[in-house]
N, C-alpha and C positions, 0 to 999 in steps of 0.2 A: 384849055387842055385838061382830059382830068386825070384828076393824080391821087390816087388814095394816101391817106395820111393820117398821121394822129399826131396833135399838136398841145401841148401845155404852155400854160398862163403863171407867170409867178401870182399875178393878182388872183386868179382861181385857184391856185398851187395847195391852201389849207383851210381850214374854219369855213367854208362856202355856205352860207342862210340858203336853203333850197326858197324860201317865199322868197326872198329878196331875189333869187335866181330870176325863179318864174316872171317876178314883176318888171326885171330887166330884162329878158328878152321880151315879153310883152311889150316893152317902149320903143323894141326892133320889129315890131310886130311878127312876133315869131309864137307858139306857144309848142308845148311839149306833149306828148304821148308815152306816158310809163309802161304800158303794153308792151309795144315792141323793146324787143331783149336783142336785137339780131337786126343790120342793117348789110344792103347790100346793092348792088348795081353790074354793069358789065364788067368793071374793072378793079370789082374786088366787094367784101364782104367782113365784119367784127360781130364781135357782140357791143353793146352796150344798156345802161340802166335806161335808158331813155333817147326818142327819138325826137331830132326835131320836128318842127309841121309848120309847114308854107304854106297860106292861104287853105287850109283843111287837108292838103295832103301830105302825108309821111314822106321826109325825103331820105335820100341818101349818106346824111348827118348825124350822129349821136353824140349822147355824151355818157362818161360812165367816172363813178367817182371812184378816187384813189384813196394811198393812205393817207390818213390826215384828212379828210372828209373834202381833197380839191378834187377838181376835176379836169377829166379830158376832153378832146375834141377828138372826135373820130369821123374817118368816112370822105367821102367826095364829096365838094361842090358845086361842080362842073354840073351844069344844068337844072342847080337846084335856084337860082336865081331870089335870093332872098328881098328881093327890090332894094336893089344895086347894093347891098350894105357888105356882098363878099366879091366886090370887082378883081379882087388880088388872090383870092383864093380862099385856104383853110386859116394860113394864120391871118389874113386881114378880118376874116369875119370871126376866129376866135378873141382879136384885139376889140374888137367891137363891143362881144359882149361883156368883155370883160373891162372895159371904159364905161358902159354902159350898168354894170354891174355897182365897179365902184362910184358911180353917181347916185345910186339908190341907198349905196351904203353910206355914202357921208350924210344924206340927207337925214335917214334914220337914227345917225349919231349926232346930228348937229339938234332936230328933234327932240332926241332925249337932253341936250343941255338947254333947253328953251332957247332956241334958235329957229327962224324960219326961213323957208327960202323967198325973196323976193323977185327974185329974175333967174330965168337962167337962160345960158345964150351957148351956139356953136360955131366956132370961127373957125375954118381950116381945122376941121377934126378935136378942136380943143373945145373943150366945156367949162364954160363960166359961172361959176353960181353966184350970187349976190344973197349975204346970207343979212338976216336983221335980227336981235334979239328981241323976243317977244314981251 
């Protein structure tokens, strides 16, 4: 069903690394378009700083950052079909990136304490890391 929306993350809520963004939704194989300022569809229309992009096309989804440099989720996802990652909607696929987000971010701080990752695994939506110091 769609349903325009705009959804906030505490985990994307402040301090958001736009690279560390990029490179998590990359691992949702999603990638972004700064172009579009302006998203829209039959059942409604925002602005935002960026849009998402599904297999090369611009969808119905943006994001635009607040204060405190977090960000939002905007837009429909009803027919944007991100291969399967938004089966529940806008907040299951803003939980996504934003789990997915903070996977890149603990990686990067475990990194910076000479720490590496060894495995990592997904059970029922949960993310495992097995971390080893280097």
């Amino acid at each position: 069903m769609s349903v325009w929306k705009q959804v906030k993350s505490d985990v994307l809520g402040k301090n958001v690394n736009e690279r560390l963004l990029v490179q998590a939704l990359s691992d949702l194989g999603i990638t972004i378009d700064k172009t579009v300022k302006s998203i829209r569809n039959s059942w409604g229309h925002d602005t935002c700083d960026f849009a998402l992009v599904n297999k090369g096309r611009v969808t119905s989804v943006g994001m635009r950052w607040t204060k405190g440099k977090g960000l939002e989720l905007v837009g429909d996802t009803f027919g944007c079909r991100f291969d399967g990652i938004n089966d529940k909607g806008q907040e299951d696929l803003m939980n996504k990136i934003a789990q997915a987000y903070q996977v890149r971010h603990i990686k990067q701080q475990m990194q910076l304490n000479n720490w590496v990752v060894e495995s990592q695994t997904t059970v029922n939506g949960e993310v495992k890391l097995v971390l080893v110091q280097a």
